[in-house]
BAMI-955551 format. One line per 2 residues: number of its first residue (from 1); for each residue x, y, z of N, C-alpha, C, CB. Coordinates in pm, whole numbers, plus 50000, padded with zeros to 5 digits. Glycine has a CB too. Layout:
// residues N
NUM> X Y Z X Y Z X Y Z X Y Z  ... .
This chain:
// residues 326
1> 50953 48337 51407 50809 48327 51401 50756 48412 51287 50746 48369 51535  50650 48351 51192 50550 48391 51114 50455 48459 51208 50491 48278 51038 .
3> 50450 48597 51177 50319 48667 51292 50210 48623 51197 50312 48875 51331  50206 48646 51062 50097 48670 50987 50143 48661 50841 50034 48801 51024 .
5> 50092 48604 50776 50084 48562 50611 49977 48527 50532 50152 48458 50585  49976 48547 50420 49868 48559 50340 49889 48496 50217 49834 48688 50322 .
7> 49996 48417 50217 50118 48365 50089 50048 48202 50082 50343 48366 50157  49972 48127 50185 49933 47963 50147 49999 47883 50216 49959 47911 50007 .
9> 50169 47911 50229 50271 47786 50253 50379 47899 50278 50304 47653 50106  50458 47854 50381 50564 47893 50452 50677 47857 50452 50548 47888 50541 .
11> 50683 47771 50315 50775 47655 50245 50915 47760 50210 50684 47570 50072  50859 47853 50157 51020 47964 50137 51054 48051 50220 51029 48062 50020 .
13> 51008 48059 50334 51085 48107 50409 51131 48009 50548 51021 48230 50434  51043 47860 50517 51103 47767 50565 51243 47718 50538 51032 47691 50549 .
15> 51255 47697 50435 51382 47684 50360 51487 47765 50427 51368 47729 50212  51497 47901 50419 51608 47947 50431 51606 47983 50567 51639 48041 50341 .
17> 51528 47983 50659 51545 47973 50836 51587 47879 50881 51438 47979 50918  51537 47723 50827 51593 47576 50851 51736 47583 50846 51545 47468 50742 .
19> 51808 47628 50694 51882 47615 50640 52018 47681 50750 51839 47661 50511  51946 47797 50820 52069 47904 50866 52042 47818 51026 52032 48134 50851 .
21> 51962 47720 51048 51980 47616 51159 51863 47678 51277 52166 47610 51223  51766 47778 51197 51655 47803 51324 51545 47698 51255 51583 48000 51349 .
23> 51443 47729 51383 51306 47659 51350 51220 47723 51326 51253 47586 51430  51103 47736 51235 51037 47850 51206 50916 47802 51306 51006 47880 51036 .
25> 50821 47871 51324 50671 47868 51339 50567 47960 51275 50650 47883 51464  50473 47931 51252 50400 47994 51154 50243 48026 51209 50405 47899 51025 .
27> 50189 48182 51240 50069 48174 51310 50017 48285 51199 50069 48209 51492  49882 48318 51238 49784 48420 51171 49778 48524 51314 49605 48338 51112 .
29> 49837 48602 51356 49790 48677 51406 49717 48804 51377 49852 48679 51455  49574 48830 51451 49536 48939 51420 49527 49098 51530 49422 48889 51372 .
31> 49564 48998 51641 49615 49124 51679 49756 49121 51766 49502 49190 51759  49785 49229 51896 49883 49257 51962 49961 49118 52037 49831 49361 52051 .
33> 49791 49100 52088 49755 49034 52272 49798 48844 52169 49469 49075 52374  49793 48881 52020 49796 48747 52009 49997 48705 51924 49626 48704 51892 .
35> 50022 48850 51875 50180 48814 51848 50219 48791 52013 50286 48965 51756  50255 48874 52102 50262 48833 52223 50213 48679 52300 50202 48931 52269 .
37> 50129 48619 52292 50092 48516 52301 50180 48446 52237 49982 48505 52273  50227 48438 52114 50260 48308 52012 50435 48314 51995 50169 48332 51831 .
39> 50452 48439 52068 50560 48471 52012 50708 48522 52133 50503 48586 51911  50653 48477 52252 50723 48543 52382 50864 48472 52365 50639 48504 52549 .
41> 50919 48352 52313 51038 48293 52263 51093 48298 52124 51026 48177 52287  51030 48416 52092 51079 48421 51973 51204 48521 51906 50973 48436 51915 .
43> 51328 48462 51876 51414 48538 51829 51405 48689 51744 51464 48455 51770  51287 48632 51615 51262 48699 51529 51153 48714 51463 51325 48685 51475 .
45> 51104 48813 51423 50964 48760 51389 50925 48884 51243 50836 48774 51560  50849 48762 51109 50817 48852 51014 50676 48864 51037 50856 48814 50877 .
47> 50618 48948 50953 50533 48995 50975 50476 49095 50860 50559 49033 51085  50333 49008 50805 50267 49131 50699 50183 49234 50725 50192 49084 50604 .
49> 50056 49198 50822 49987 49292 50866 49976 49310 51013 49877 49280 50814  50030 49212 51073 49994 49225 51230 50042 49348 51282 50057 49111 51320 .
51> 50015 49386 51306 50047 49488 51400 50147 49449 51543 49906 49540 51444  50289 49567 51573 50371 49542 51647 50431 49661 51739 50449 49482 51573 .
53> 50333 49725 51836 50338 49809 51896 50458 49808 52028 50211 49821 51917  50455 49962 52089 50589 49901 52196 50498 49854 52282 50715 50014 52278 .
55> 50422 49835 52356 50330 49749 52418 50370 49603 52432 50210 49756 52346  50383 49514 52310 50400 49416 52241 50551 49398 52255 50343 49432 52111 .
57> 50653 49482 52223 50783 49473 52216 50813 49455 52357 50850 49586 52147  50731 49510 52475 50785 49528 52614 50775 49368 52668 50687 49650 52714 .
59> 50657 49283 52620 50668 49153 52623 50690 49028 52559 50612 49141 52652  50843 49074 52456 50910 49007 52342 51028 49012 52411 50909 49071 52192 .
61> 51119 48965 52501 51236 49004 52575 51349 48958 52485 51242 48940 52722  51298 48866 52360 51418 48737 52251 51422 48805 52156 51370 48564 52189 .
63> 51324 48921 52111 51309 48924 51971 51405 49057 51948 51140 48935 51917  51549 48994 51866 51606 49113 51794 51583 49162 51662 51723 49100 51792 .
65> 51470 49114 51582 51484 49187 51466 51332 49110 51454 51631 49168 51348  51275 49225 51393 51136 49237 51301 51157 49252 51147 51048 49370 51346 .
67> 51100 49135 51075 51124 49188 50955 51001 49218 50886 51205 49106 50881  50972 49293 50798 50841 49283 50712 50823 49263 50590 50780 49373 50715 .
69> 50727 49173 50606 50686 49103 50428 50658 49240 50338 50500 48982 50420  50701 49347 50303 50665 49462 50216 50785 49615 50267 50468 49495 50253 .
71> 50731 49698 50195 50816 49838 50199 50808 49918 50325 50768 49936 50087  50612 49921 50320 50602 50058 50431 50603 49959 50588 50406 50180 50403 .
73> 50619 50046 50695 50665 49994 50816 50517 50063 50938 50857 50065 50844  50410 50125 50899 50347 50178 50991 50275 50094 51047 50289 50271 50959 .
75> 50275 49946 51029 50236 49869 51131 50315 49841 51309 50234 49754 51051  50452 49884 51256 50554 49869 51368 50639 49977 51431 50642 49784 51326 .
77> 50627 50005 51557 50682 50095 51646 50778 50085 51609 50675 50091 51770  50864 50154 51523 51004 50185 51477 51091 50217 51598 51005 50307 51376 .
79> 51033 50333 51646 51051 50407 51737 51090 50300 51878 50923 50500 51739  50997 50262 51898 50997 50198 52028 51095 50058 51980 50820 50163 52092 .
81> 51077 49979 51879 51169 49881 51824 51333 49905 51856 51144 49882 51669  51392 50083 51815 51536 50117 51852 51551 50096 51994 51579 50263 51816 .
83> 51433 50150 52061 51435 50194 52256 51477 50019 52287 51206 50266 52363  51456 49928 52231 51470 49827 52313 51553 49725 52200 51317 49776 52380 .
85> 51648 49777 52114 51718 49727 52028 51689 49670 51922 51771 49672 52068  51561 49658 51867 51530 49542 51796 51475 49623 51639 51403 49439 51893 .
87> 51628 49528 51546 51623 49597 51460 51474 49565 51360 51756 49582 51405  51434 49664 51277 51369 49654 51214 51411 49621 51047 51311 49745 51254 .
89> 51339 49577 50968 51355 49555 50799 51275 49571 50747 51384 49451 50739  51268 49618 50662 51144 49628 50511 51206 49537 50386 51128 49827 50431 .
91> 51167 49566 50275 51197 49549 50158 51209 49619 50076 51152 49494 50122  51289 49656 50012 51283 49812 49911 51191 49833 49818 51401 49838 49821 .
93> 51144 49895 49732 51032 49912 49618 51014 49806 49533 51057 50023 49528  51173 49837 49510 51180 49791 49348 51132 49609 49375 51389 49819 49260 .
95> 51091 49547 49486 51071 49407 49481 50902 49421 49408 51090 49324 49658  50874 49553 49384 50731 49506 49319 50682 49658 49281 50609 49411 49441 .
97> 50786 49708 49220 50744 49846 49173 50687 49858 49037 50857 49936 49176  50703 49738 48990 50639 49753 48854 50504 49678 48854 50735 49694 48737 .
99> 50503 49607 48960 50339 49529 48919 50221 49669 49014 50320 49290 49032  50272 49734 49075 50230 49837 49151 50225 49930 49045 50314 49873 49269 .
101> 50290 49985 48972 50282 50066 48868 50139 50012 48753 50443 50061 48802  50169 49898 48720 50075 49844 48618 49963 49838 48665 50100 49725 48567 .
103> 49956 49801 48804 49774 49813 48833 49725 49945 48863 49716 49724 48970  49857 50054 48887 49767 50190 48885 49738 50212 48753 49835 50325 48943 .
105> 49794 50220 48674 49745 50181 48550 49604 50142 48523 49816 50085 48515  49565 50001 48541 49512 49919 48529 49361 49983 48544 49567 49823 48605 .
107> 49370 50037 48678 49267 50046 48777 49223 50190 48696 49320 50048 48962  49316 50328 48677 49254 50449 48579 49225 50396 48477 49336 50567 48539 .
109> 49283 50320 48389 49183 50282 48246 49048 50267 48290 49222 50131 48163  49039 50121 48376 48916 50047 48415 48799 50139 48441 48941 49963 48541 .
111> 48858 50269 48561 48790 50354 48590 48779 50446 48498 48819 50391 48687  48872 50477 48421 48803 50641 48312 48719 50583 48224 48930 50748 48195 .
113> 48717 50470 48123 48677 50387 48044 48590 50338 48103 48752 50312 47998  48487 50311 48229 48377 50238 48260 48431 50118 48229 48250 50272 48195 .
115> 48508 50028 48267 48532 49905 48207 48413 49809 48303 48712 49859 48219  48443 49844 48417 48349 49697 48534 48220 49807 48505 48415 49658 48787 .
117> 48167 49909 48535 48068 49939 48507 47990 49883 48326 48095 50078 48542  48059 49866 48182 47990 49820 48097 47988 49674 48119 48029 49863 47979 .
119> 48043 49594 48186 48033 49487 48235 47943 49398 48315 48100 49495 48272  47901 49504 48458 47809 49494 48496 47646 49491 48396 47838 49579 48580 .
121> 47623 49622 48345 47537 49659 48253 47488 49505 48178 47614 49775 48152  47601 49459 48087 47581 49371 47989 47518 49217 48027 47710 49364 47927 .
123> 47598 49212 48169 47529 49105 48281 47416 49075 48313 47552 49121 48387  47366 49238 48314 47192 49206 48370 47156 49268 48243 47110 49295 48539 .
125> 47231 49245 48145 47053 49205 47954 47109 49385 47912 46711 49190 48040  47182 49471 47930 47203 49627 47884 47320 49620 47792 47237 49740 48015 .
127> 47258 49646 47656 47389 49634 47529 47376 49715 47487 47406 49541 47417  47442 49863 47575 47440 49958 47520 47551 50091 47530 47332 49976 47548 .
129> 47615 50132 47438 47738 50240 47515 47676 50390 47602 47853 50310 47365  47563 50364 47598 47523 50485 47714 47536 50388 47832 47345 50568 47703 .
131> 47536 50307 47900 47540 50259 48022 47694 50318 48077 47517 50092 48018  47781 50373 47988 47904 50408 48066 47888 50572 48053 48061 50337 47998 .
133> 47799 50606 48000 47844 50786 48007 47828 50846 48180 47700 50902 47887  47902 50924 48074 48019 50995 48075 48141 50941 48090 48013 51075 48154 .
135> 48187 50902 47947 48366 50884 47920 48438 51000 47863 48404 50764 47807  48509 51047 47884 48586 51184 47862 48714 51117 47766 48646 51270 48034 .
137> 48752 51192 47654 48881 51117 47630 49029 51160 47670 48887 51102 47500  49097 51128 47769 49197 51084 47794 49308 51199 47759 49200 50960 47732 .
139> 49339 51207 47626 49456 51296 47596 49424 51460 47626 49496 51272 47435  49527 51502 47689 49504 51629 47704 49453 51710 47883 49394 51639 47589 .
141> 49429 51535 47917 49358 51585 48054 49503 51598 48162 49218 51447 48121  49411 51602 48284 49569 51613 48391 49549 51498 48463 49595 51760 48516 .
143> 49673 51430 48437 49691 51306 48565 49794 51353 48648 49741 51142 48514  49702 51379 48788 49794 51449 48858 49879 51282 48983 49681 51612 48953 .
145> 50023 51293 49015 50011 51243 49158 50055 51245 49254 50011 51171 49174  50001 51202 49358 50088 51299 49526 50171 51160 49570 49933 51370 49714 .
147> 50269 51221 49524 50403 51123 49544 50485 51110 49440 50374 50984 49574  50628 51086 49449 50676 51067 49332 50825 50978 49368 50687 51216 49255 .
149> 50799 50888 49446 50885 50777 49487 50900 50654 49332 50797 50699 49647  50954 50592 49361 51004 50492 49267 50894 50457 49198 51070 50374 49325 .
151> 50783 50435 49286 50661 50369 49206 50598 50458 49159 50566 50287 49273  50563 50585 49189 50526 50674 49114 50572 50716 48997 50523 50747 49168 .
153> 50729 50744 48968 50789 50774 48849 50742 50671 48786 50930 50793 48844  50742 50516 48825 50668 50433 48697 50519 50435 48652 50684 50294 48721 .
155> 50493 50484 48757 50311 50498 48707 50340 50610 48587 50169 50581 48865  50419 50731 48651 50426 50849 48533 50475 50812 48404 50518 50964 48572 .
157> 50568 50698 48347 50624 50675 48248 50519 50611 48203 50742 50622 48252  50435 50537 48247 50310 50451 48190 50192 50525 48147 50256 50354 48295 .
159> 50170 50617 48230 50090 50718 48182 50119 50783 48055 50085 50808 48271  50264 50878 48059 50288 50957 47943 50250 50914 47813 50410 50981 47937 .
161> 50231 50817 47749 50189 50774 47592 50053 50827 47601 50193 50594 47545  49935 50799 47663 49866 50852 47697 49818 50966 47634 49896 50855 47781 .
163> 49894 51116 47656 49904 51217 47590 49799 51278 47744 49853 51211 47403  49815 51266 47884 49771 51368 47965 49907 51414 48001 49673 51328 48084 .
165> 49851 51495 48070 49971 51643 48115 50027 51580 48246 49880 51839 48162  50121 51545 48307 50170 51485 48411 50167 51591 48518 50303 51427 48384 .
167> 50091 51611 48614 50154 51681 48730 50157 51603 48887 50072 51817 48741  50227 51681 48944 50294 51617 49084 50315 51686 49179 50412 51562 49078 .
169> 50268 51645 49304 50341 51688 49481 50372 51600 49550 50257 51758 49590  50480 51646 49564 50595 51541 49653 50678 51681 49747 50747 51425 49508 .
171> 50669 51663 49889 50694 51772 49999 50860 51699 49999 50571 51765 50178  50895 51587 49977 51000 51559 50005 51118 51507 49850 50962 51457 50118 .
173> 51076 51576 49779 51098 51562 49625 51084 51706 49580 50987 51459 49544  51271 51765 49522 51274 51838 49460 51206 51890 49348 51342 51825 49456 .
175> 51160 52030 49329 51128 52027 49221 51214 52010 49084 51070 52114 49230  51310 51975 49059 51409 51981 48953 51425 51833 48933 51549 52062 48990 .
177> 51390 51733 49005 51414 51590 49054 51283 51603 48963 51426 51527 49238  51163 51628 48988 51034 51610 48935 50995 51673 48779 50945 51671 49041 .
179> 51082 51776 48782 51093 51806 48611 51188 51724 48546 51141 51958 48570  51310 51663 48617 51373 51610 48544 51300 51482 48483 51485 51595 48605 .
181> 51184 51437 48573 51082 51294 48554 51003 51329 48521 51036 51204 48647  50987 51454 48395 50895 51466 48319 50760 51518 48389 50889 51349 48256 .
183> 50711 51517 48476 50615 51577 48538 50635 51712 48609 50574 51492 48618  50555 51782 48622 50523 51951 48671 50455 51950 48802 50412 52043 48560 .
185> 50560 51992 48875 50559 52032 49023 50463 52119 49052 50679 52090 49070  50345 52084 49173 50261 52175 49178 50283 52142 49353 50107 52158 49081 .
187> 50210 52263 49386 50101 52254 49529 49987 52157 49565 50022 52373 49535  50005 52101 49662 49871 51996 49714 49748 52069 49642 49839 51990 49914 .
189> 49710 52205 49681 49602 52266 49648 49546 52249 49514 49623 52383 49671  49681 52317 49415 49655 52308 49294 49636 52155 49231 49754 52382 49237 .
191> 49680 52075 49273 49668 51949 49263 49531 51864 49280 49755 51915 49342  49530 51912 49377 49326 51855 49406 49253 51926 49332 49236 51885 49570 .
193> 49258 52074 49313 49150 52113 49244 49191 52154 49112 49080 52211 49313  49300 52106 49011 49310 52086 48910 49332 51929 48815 49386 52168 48911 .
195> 49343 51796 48892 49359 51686 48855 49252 51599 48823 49424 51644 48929  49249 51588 48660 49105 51502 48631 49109 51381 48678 49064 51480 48486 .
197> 49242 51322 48700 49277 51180 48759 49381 51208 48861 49334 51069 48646  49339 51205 48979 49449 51185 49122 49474 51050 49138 49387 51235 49277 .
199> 49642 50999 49131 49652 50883 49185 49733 50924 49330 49723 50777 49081  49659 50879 49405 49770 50822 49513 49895 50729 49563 49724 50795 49565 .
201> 50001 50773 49553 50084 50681 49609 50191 50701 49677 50115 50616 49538  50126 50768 49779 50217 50792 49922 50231 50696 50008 50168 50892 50010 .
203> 50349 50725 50125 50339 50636 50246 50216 50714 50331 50497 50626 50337  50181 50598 50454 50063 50578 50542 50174 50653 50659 49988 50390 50567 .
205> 50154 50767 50704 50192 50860 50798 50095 50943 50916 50248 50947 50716  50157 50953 51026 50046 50987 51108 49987 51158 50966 50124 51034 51329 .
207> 50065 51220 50904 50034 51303 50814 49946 51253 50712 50139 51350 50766  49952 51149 50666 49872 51133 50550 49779 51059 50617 49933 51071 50423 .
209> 49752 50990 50732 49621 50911 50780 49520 51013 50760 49620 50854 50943  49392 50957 50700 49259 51022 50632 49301 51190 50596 49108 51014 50759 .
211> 49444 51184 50492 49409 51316 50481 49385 51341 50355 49498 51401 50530  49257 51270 50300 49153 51230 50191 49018 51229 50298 49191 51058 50102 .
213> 48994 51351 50336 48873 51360 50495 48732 51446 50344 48967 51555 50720  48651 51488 50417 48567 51550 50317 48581 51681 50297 48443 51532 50340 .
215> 48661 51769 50388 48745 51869 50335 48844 51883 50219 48803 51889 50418  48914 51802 50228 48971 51744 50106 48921 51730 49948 48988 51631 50143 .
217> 48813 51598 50004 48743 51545 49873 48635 51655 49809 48658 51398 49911  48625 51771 49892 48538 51882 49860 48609 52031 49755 48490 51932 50019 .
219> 48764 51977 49737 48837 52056 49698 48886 51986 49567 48928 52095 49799  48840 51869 49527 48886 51773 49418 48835 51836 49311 48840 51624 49425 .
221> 48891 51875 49173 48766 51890 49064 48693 51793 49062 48795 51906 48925  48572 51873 49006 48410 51785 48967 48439 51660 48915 48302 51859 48840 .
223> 48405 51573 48974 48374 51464 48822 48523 51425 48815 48306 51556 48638  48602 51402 48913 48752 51354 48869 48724 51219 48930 48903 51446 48938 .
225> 48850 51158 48893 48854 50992 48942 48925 50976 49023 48892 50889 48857  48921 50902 49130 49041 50952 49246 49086 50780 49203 48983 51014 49468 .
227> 49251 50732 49217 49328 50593 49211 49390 50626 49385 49478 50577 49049  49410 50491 49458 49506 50476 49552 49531 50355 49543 49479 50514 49675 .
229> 49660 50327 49485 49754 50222 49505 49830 50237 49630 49845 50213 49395  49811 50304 49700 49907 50303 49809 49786 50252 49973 49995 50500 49812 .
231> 49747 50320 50057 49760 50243 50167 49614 50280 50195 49883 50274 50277  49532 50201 50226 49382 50223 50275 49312 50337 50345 49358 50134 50355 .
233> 49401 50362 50482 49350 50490 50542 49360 50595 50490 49393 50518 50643  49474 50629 50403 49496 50735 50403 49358 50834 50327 49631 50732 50346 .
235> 49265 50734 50282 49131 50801 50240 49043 50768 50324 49077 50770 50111  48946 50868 50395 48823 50825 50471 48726 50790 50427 48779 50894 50537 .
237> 48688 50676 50437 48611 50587 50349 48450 50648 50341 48620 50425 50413  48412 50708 50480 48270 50738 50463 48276 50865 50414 48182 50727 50587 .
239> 48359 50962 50420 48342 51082 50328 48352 51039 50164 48465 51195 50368  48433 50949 50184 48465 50933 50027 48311 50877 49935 48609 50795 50012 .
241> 48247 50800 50038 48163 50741 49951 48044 50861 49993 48134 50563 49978  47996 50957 50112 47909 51076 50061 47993 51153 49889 47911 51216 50223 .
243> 48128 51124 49893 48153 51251 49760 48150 51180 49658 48300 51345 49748  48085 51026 49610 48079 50988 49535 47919 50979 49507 48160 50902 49542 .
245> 47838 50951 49640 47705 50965 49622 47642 51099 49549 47656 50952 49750  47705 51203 49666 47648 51313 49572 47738 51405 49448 47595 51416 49673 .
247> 47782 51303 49364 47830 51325 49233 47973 51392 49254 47726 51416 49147  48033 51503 49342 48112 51527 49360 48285 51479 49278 48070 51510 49463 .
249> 48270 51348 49321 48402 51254 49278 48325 51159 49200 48500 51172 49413  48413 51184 49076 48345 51084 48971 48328 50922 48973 48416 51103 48858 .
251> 48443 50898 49016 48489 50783 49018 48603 50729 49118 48520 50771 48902  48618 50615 49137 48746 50587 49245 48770 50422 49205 48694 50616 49448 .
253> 48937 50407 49219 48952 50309 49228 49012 50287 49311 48975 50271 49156  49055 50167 49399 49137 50097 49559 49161 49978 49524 49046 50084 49717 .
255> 49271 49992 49584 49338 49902 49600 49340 49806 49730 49434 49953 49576  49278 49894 49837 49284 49877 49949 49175 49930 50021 49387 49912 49984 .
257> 49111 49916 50132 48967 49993 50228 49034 50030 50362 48809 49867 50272  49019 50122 50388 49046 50198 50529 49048 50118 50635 48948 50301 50566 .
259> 48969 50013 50628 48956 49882 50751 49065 49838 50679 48803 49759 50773  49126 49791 50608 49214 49695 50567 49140 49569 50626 49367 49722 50620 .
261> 49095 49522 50539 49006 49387 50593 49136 49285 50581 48843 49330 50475  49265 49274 50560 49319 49170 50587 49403 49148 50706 49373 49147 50493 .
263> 49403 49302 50766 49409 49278 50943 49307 49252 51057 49456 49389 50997  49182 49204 50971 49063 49179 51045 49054 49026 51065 48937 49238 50971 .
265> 49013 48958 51160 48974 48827 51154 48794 48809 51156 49052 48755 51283  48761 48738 50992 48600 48749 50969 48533 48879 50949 48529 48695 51084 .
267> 48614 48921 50817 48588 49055 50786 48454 49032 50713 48707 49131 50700  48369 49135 50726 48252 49107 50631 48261 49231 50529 48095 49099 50715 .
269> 48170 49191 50365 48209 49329 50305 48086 49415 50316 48259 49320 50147  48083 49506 50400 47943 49594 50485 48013 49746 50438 47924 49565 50719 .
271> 48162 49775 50372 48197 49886 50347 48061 49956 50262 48336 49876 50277  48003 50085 50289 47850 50136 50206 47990 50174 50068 47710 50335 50308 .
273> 48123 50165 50047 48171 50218 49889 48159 50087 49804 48351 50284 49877  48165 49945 49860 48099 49844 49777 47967 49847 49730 48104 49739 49834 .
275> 47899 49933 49750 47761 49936 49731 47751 50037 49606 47678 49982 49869  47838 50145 49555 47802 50186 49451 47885 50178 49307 47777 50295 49489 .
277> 47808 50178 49210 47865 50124 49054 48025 50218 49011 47711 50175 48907  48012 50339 49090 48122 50356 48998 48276 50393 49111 48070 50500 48877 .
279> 48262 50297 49193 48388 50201 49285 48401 50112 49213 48365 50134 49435  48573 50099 49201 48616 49946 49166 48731 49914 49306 48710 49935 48976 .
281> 48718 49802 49331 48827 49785 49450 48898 49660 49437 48763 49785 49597  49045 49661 49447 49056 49526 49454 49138 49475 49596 49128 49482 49320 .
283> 49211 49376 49622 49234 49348 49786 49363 49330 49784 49160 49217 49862  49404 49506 49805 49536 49497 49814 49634 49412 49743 49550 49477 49918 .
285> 49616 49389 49612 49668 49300 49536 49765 49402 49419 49539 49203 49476  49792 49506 49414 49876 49605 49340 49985 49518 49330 49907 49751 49408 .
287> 50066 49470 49445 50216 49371 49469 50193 49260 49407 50262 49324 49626  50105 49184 49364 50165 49075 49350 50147 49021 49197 50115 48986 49456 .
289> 50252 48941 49176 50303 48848 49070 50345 48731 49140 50421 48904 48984  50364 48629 49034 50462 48513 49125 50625 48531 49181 50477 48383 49027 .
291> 50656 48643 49048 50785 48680 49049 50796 48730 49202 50821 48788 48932  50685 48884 49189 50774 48963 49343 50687 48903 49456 50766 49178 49360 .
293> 50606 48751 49460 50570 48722 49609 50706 48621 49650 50396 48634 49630  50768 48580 49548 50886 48483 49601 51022 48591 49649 50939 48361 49454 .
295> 50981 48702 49556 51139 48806 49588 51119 48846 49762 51142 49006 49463  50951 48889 49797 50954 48965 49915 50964 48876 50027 50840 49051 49928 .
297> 50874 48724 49987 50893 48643 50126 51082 48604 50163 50787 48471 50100  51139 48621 50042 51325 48568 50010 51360 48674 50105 51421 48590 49814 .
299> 51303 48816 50086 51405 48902 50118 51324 48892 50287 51420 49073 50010  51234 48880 50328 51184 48885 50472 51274 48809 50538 51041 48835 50499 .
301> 51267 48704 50503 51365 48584 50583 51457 48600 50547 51353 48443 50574  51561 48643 50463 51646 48640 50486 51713 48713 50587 51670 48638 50408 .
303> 51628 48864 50564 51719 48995 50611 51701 48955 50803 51623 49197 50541  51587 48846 50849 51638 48802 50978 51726 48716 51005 51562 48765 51039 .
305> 51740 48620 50903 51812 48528 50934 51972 48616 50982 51807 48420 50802  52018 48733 50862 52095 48807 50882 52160 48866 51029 52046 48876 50816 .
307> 52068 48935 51041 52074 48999 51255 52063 48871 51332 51894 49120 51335  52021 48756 51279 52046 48674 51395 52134 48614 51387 51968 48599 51432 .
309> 52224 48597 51287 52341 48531 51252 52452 48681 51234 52310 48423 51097  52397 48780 51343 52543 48881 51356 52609 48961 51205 52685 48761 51415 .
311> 52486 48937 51083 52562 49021 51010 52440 49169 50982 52621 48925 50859  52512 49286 50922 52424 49400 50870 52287 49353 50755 52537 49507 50786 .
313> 52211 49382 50832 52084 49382 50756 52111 49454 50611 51966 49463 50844  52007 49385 50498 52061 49496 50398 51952 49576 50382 52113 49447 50254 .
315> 51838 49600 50464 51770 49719 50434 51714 49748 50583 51654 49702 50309  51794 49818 50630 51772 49833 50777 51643 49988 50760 51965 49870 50878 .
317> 51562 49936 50841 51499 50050 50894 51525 50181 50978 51436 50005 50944  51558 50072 51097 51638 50172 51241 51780 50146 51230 51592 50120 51423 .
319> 51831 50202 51330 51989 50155 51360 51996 50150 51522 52119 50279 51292  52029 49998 51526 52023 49965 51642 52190 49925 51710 51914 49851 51639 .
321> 52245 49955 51823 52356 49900 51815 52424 49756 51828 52394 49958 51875  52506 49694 51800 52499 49528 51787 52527 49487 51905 52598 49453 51687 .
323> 52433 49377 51959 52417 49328 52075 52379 49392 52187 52504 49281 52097  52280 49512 52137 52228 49597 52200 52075 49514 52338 52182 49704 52060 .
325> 52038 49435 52237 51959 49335 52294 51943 49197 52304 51884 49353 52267  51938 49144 52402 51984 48945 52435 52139 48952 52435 51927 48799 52273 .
């Protein structure tokens, strides 16, 4: 079973479920009460945003393996997934570490440069380069970022031409690992209140959920630009947009909104950070190319087809024992 997709057509991961002799089915679920519903005979089930709690697992009695359309896993009780055998999968980085890299990219130009702000301007009749001041130039400043996983080292190599000063916190990343990648190991602290550009790109952890709160965003230098390519909550959306109202945080770009409006069914856009000029947001779209939406839906289905056909997953989450469940 398809819990949830966002891909159009279910044609490639039809293919290779047919192929290994299952039948697929394909639903939108948006929440628990409705994978449960759609899904009580189901061997296996992928899954992009639905959510898959042990709640949910306690009334899945078929399902040995969860796979997920992407990397991070905090939609799914890992935890509770081992308690009742059922292995879990991700996809590793590298299926879209570079189009993730390029739009953090993308998104600090857009944002240091006023790009959608002189845009706007020119729209409604304003042909003028004061409509973007304050642009600062670029070389020399600090792009700091909290993380320094696969996709981060590529944001940092993209950055460096640039000519800002690279710095970094990563709690689970040596510092010698992080000088060796060209960037300078700091403290969270020093990090917020020395980074003219913070990108984010951590995992979504009960640790990192909103820990972008207004304590936080009150410790940012003045006038910096905050990037998150990584996961919606982990910034609180209504502090974020008081520290943008009252000048505080210069700028921000997202990738993503704390609601994650694509686990919503009939999301409306009522977020008050769409409402001011110098937000840019786009919808969770950092991942995709044509290239890595065919690599991640390949590797979802396959890595079930795998556990259900008795062989080792190749990117196992948990470790479950074989024939632990059904």
């Amino acid at each position: 079973m398809i819990a949830d997709s966002d891909f159009g057509d279910v044609e490639v991961e039809r293919s290779i479920v047919e192929d290994a002799g299952f039948t697929l089915r394909a639903y939108q679920c948006k929440s628990e009460e409705e994978v449960v519903e759609n899904g009580r005979d189901a061997d296996g089930i992928l899954t992009q945003y639905a959510h898959i709690g042990a709640a949910a697992m306690e009334q899945l009695p078929r399902c040995k393996v969860i796979a997920r359309y992407g990397t991070g896993v905090d939609i799914v009780d890992v935890d509770a997934a081992t308690r009742h055998g059922i292995q879990v999968t991700n996809a590793p980085n590298e299926w879209c570490a570079d189009e993730v890299a390029d739009h953090a990219i993308a998104l600090w130009l857009s944002a240091a440069r006023k790009i959608t702000e002189y845009d706007s301007a020119i729209r409604r009749g304003e042909w003028h380069w004061r409509s973007g001041e304050p642009i600062r130039r670029l070389r020399g400043r600090i792009f700091g970022l909290l993380g320094f996983g696969a996709i981060a080292q590529r944001i940092a190599d993209r950055a460096r031409p640039f000519g800002v000063e690279l710095w970094c916190h990563d709690p689970f990343v040596g510092e010698a690992e992080m000088r060796a990648g060209g960037v300078r190991p700091v403290g969270l602290e020093e990090l917020l209140t020395s980074s003219d550009y913070l990108v984010i790109q951590a995992p979504l952890t009960p640790d990192t959920h909103h820990l972008f709160d207004s304590k936080v965003l009150r410790r940012m230098k003045p006038g910096a630009i905050l990037v998150n390519t990584a996961r919606g909550p982990i910034i609180e959306d209504a502090a974020l947009a008081a520290a943008l109202s009252n000048g505080k945080i210069g700028a921000v770009a997202l990738d993503d909104l704390e609601e994650e409006p694509a686990k919503q069914r009939d999301w409306r856009p009522e977020n008050p950070l769409l409402r001011l000029d110098n937000v840019i947001v786009t919808p969770h779209a950092a991942y995709y190319s044509e290239e890595s939406l065919g690599m991640v839906r390949s590797i979802a289905a396959n890595e079930a087809v795998r556990v259900l056909t008795d062989q080792p997953p190749l990117s196992p989450v948990n470790q479950v024992q074989p024939g632990q469940r059904g």
